[in-house]
N, C-alpha and C positions, 0 to 999 in steps of 0.2 A: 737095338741089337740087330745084329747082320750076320748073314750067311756069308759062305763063302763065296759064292758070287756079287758080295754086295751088296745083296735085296736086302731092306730092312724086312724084318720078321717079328717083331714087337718094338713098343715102345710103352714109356713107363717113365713116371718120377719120384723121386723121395727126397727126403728133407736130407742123408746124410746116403748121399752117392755110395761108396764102399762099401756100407752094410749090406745095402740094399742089394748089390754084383753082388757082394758075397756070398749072401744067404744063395741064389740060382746055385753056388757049388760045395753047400754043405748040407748034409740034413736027408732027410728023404721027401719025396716031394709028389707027387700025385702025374700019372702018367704023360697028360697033356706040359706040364712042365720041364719034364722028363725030357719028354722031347727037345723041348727047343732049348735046352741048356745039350743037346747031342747037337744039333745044328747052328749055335754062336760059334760066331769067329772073329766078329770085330765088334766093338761098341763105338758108339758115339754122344755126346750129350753139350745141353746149353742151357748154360747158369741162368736164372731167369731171378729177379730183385724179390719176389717172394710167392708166395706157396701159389695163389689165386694166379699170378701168372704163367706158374707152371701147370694148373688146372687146366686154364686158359688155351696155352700151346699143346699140350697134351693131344686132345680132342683134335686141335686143326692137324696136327701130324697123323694122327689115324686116319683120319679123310684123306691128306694128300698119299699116303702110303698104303693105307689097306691093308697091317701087317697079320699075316696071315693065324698068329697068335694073340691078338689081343681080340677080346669080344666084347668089351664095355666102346660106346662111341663109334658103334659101325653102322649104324643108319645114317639117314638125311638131314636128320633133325640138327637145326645148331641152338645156342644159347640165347634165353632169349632178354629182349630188350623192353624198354619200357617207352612207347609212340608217346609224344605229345603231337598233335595234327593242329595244321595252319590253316583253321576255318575262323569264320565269324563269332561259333562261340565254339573254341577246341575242347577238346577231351583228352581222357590220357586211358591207355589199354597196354595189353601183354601182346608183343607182336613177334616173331622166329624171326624174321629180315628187317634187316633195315637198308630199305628199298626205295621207298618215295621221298626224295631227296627235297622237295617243298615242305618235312615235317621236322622236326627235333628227336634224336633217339637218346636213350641213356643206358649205357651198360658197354658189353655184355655182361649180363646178371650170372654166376657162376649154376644156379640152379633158380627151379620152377617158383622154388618156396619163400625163396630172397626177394624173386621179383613180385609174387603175390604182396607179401607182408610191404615191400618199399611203395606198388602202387593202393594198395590199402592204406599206409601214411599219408601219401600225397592226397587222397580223396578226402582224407581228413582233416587236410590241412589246406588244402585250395579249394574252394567251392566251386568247380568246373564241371560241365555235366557227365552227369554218367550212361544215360540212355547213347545206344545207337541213332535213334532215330526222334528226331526232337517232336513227342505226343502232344495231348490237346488238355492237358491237364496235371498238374503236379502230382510227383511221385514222394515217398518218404524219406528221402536226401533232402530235398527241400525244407520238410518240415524240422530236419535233423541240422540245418543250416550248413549242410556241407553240398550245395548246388545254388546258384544266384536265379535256380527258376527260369532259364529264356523261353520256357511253356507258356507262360504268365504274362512274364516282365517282361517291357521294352528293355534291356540289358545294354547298357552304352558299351559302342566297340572298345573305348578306350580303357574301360576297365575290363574286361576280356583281353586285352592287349598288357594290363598292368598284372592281373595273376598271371597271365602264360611267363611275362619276364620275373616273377619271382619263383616259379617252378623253375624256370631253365639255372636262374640264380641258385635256388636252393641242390638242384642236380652237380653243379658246376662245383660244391662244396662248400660253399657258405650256411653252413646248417649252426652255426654255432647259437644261433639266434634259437630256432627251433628245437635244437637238442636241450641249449637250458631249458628251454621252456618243456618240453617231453621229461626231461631229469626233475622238475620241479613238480610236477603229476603224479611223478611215480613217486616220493619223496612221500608228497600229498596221502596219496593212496595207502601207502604204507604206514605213515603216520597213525589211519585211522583201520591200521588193519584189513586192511581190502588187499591183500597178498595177489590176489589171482591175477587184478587189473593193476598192480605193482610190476607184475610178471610179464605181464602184456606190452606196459611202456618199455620195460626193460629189454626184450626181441625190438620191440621196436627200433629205439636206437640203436642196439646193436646191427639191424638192417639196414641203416642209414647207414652208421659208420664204415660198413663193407661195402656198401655199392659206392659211396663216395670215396674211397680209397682209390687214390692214381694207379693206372695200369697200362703197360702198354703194348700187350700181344695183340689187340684186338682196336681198332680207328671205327666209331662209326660213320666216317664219311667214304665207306666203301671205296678208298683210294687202291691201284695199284702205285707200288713205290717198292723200291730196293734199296737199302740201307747197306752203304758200306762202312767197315771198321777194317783196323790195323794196330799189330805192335812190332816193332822193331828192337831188337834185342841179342847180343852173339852173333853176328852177324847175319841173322835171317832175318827175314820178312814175313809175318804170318797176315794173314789177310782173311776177312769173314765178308760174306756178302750173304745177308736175311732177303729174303724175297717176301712181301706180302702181298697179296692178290683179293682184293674184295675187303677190303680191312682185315682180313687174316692173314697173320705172320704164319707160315705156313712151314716153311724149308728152310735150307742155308746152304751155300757152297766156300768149301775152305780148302786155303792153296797158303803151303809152305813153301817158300824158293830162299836160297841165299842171297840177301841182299847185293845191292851192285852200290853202285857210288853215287848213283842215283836214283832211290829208292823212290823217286814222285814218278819218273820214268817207267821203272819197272810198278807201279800203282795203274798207271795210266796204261802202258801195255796190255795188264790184266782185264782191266775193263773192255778196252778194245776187242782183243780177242775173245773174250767172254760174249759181248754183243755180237761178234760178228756168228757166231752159231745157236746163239740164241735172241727171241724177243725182247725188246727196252721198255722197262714200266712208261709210266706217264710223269713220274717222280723219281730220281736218285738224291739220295740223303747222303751228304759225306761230310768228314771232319773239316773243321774249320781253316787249317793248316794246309788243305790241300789243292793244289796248284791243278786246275782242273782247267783252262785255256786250252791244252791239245785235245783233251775227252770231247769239250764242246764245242770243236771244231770238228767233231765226227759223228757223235753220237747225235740222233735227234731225241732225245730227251729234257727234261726240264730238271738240272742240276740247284740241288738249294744245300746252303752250308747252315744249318740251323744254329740258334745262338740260344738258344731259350726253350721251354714248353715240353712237348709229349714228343715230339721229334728231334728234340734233344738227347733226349733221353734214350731213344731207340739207336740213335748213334752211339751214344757211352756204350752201351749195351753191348752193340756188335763189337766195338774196339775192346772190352772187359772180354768178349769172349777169345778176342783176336790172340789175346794177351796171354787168357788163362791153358788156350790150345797150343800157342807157343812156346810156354811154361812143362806142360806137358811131354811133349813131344821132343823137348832137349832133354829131359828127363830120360824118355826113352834111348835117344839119341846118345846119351853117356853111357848108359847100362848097355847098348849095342856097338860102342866105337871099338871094343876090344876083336868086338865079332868082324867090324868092318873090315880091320886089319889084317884078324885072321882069316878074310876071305880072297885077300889080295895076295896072300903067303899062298893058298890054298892053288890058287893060280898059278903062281910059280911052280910049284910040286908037280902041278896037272900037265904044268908044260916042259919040267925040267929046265928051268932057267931060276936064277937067282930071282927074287922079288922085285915085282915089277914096283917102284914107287910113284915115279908118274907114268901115267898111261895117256896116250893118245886116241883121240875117236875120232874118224870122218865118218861124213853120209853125205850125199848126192841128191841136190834136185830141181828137178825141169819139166815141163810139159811140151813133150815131142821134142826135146832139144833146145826149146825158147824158154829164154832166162834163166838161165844155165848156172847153177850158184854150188857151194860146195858150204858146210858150216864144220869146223874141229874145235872140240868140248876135251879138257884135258881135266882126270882126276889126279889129286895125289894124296898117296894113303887110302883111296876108294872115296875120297869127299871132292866135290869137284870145284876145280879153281877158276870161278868164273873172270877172273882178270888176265887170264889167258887165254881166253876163247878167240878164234878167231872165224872171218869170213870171208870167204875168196868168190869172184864173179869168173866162171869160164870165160879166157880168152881167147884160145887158143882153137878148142871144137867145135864143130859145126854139126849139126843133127844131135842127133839123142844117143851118146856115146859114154855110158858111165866107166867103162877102165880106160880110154882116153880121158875123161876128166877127172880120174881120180890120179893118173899120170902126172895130168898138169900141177895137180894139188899140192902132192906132194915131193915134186921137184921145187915147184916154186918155197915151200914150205922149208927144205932140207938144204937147198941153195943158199939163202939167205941165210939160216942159222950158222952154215959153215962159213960165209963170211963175214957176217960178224960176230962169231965163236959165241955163240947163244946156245944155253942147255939143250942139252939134247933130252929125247925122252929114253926111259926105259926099253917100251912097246908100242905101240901100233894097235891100236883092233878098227877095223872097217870095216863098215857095213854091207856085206853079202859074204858068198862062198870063197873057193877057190880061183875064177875070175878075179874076184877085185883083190886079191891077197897077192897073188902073181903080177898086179899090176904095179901095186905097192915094192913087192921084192924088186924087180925091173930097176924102178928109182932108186932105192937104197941101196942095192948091189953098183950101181953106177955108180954112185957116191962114196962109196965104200964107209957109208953109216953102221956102224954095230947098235942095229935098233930092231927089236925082235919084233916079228908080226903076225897077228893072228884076224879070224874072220867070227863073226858072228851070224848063224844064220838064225833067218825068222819061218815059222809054219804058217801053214793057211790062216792061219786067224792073225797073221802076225805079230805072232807073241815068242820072245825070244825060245829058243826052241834047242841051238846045238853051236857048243864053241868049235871052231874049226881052226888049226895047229896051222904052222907056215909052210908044211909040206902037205896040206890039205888033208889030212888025217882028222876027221872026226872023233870030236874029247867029247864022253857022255859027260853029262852036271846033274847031280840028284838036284829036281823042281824041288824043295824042301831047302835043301841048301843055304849060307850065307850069300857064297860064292854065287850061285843061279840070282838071288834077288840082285846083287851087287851090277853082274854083267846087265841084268832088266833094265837096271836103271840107267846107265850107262848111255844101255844102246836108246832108250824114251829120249834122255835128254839132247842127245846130239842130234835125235829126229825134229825135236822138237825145234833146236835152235835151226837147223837148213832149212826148214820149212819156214819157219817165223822171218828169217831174211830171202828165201825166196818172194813171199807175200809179198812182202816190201818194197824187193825191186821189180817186179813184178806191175805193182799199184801204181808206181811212178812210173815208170817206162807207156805206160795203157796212157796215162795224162797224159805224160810230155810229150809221147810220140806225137798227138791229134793236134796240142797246142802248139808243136816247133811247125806243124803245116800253113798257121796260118801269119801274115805278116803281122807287127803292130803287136805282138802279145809275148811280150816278156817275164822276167822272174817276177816280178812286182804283181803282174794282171796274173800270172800262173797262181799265185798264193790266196789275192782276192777268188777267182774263180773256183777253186777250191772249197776254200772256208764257204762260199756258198752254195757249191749244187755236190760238194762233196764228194761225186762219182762221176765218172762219162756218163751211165748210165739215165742216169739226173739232168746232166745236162745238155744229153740228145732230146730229152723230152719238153727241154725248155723253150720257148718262143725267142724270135728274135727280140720282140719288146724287154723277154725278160734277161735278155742275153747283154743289152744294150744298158742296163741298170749298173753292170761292172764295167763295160767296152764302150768304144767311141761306134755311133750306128756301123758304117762301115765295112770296120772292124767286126762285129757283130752278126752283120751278114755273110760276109765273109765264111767266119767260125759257124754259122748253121748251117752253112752249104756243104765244111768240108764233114759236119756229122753226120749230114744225111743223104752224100752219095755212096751210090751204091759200088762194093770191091767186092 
């Protein structure tokens, strides 16, 4: 559950989601509940294959959140595991970490008393020592034949070697052997009336059967790795990326975008820009399907497409959720498409103009004036038609001149429509006040386009904030409104795309500039040199030896010389 700014403020699981919402909004409820059913504003949630995995995730989502409502799972303590240690003669014990990567761990065990009762079977069923500290004299485990004595006995490695691998065996799930044989005990016992030690084998197995149950919130091989999944469907793209850190699945990030015509593309875009602001595991997990050549020519990570096993399954996972969030959210998406429309009507009225059906969006952008890009995002109906999007590179200006380049923009833009009689839009909205509105009218009045234009401005936090009319008259928008989220999004997305092909030419232009300086290095060597040092910055710090590995020496020298004089 989330506040209105987003911060999660509890978390929580139930066998049947709905009830569970429900009951927070029916009933009377005890002050502290009270509360945070006044401070919900958004939910979130992720289906997990059964109850122990939602236990599981439960707990690592309080740790990584700290929601300021939940009070079970807010210490340090996590679940604990069951050590087998890789000595001469191993033991098995109840350990919180699994830490010393030389030992074997099993679990995580859900609670203290699963993992008592599983390492009380295994003592009784492997003769491995129990002492910490190997004494000078046998203990009563010995005498009980559940220890082979190494106090005593010369004990051969190789059978200390043969129970550790039928321990690891028997954790791994092969208990079928031992459960008949525990089923046949208890059978025994019962048989002659002995109810109590009936009862006894019967916990038993039942502690085996749960700890050996497949799960997969929790790896003990302490890996970081990110798990991505996808569904496509309606034309979206819903995308889930699981993050786990220390063998704990901890979070997740999920991005709906309308798919494009090349949904590996826009897959691989996601990734990109996801790494480029934040950390790369040492692991990404992704579906089989997926065409990951450009991610691993950028990313330095270790991409694996699993075919089988517990990482298999952490993939289905994410895609089942990709799916089920996808599902959701065109749900939404129908129950609100009436509102969408009537937010673009709503626009009209606000502006006195007939309904806008397509609308046009620019934005502007450059640093100091260099790589000077322009990106226009067109909605129609308020849902946006990504096969109309366009992007234009300033030609024309020079310095950092945004109503010159929005000049150029849309001349060039309204030129070319009118000769080759290509739809015209409704509206116009671009990005600032009065300024960039006046620059737009400029064009369109020369063209003599009947295209109505308006401005959107952003507040100090730059969050949409105030529509501004074609005669620069400030239109208030109730923040509540259809209409205010509609314009929000609008103006994100057209940020979004200038910005995204700025980057871009931006990225190239920093390479190719350095490499058209030196002789000898063409598109061929541009693409090798790339794929391996990724960046300038990479490959200023490279040696000529290692420069020399894609380049003829030379050649090689040459390109170190022109990255490390000084401009």
């Amino acid at each position: 559950m989330k506040n209105k700014e987003g911060k999660v403020i509890y978390v929580g699981k139930a066998k049947k989601l709905k009830n569970r919402v429900s009951s927070y909004f029916t009933g009377v409820h005890n002050y502290k509940t009270t509360k945070l059913v006044d401070h919900i504003w958004d939910f979130d949630y992720i289906r997990t294959d059964s109850e122990k995995e939602a236990l599981l995730l439960e707990i690592n989502l309080i740790k990584d959140y700290a929601p300021e409502y939940n009070i079970m799972f807010m210490d340090n303590t996590y679940y604990p595991y069951i050590e087998l240690t890789n000595e001469d003669h191993p033991q098995l014990k109840i350990v919180r970490k699994a830490k010393d990567k030389k030992n074997r761990y099993f679990g995580p065990f859900p609670d203290a008393t699963a993992a008592r009762q599983t390492l009380q079977l295994l003592q009784k069923l492997f003769p491995l020592r129990k002492c910490r500290t190997i004494p000078k004299k046998p203990c009563l485990y010995y005498s009980l034949h559940q220890c082979m004595g190494p106090c005593i006995n010369d004990v051969p490695l190789e059978k200390e070697k043969e129970v550790r691998a039928q321990v690891v065996k028997f954790m791994k799930g092969d208990t079928k052997e031992k459960i008949d044989e525990l089923t046949a005990l208890m059978q025994k016992a019962s048989d002659e009336l002995n109810f109590e030690l009936a009862m006894e084998y019967r916990d038993l197995i039942k502690s085996v059967k749960y700890v050996t149950t497949r799960q997969h919130i929790d790896f003990s091989d302490q890996g970081d790795r990110d798990i991505l999944g996808y569904y496509i469907d309606k034309g979206y793209l819903s995308i889930q990326l699981f993050f786990m850190r220390g063998g704990h699945l901890l979070s997740h990030e999920y991005e709906l975008v309308p798919v494009s015509d090349d949904y590996q593309e826009d897959l691989a875009q996601f990734l990109v820009t996801y790494y480029e602001q934040n950390n790369s595991p040492k692991e990404l997990l992704v579906p089989q399907d997926l065409d990951t050549s450009l991610v691993e020519e950028i990313l330095e990570t270790k991409i694996l497409k699993p075919q089988r096993g517990d990482k298999k399954d952490l993939v289905d996972m994410a895609d089942r959720n990709a799916k089920e969030a996808l599902e959701k959210k065109f749900i939404l998406k129908q129950q609100n498409e009436a509102k969408t429309i009537g937010a673009v009507e709503e626009l009209g009225r606000l502006l006195h103009i007939d309904t806008p059906h397509m609308i046009e969006l620019y934005d502007n952008s450059n640093i100091q004036g260099a790589y000077a890009v322009a990106g226009m995002v067109v909605f129609r109906d308020g849902v946006p038609s990504k096969k109309d999007y366009r992007r234009f590179k300033i030609k024309t200006v020079e310095g950092p001149d945004d109503y010159a380049s929005m000049r150029e923009v849309i001349y060039r833009r309204y030129y070319r429509n009118l000769m080759e009689q290509r739809e015209m839009a409704d509206m116009i909205i671009v990005d600032g006040g009065i300024g960039q509105i006046n620059a737009a009218k400029e064009v369109i009045d020369g063209l003599h386009v009947p295209v109505h234009i308006a401005g959107l401005r952003k507040d100090d936090k730059h969050s949409t904030a105030m529509l501004v009319d074609g005669d620069g008259t400030e239109v208030p928008i109730d923040p509540k409104s259809q209409l205010f989220f509609l314009l929000t999004r609008m103006q994100d997305e057209v940020h979004r795309y200038a910005i995204s092909f700025h980057r871009q030419v931006r990225s190239k232009s920093l390479f190719a500039s350095i490499l058209d300086q030196v002789d000898g290095i063409g598109e061929k060597r541009k693409r090798k040199l790339l794929n391996k040092f990724k960046s300038v910055k990479k490959m200023k710090e490279a040696s000529v030896d290692e420069l020399h590995e894609v380049l003829p020496i030379k050649t090689a020298q040459q390109l170190y010389e022109v990255l490390h004089k000084e401009d």
